[in-house]
N, C-alpha and C positions, 0 to 999 in steps of 0.2 A: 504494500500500500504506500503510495505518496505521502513522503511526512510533511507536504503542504496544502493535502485535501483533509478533510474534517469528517466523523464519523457522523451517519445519518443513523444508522440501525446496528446495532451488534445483538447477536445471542450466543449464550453457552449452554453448552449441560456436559454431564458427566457420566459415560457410561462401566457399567463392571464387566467383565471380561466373561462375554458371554454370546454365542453367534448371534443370537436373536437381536440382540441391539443394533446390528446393522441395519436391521430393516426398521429399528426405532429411531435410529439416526437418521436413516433417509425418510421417513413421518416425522422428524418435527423439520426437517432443513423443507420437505415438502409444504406442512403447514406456514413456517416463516417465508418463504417465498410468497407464497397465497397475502400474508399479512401484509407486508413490504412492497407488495402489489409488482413481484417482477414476475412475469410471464415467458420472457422471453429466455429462451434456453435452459429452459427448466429441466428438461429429460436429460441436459448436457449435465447440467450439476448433479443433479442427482444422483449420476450413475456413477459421478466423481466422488459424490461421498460416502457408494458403497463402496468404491474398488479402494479409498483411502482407509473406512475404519474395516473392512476385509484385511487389507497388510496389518493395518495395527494390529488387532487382535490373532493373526495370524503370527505373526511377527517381533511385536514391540510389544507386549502385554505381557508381561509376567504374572504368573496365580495370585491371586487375589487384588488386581490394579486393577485403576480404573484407565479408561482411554477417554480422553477430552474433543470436542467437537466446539471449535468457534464457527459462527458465522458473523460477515461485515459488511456494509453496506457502505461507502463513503460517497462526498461530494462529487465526484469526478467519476463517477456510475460504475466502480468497479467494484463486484463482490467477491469476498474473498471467502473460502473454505480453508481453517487449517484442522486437521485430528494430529492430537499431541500423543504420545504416549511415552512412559517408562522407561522401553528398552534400550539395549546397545545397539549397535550398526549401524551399516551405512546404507543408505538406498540405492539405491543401481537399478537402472532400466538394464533388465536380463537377457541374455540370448535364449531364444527361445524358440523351439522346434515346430515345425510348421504343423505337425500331428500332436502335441500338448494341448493337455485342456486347461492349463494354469500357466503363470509369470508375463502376464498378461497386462493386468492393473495397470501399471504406472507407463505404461506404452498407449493406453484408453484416456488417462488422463493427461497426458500431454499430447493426446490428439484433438480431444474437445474441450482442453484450458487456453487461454490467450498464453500460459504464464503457470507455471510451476516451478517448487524446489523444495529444499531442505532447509531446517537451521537445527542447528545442534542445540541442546539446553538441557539444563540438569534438573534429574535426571532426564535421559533417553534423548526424546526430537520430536522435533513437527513437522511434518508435510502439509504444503499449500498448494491449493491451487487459486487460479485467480481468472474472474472472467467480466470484461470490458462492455461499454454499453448496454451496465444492466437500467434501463429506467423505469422507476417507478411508472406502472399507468394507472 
């Protein structure tokens, strides 16, 4: 996010390491978009924020954490998606075999984000993605 556009909407929640939460992560980022009144690329984000808290909890969740899901809404109509989680590593978009039905995710999400990455923080990291010309209707 540009540190000289100003936040319109943020939302958090906190999920526990559990599959099922993905599909509760993607209902409420579905309901906050409906709130926020963005329409446009909504089936793009959403599929961003299962294939994001899928790695986490896959991934980055150690027994008994929780994985975090921001959502942001700022001035300059970009929304941002990040899920934070716990663990170690590094992210890497993977080689992946053309007959695999997984390593998939972050090669999805930097095909329908403007904008994605990593940052590291303690513990674990976050994954963002980021997508342009969200406007409110």
């Amino acid at each position: 996010m540009n540190t000289q556009t100003q936040l319109l909407h943020a939302r958090t929640a906190l999920y526990p390491r559990d599959r099922r939460n993905v599909a509760v992560a993607r209902d409420l980022t579905r309901i906050t978009l409906a709130d926020w009144g963005l329409t446009r690329r909504s089936d793009d984000v959403l599929l961003c924020v299962s294939e994001l808290a899928t790695n986490a909890l896959l991934r980055g969740v150690p027994p008994n954490r929780c994985f975090r899901l921001d959502l942001s809404l700022d001035t300059a109509e970009v929304l941002r998606v990040e899920v934070q989680d716990s663990g170690p590593g590094e992210i890497r978009t993977p080689d992946v075999a053309p007959e695999s039905e997984r390593g998939r995710g972050l090669l999805l999400v930097a095909a329908l984000s403007d904008d994605w990455g990593v940052r590291q923080r303690e513990p674990g990291k976050a994954v963002w993605c980021e997508f342009r010309g969200c406007r409110p209707s």
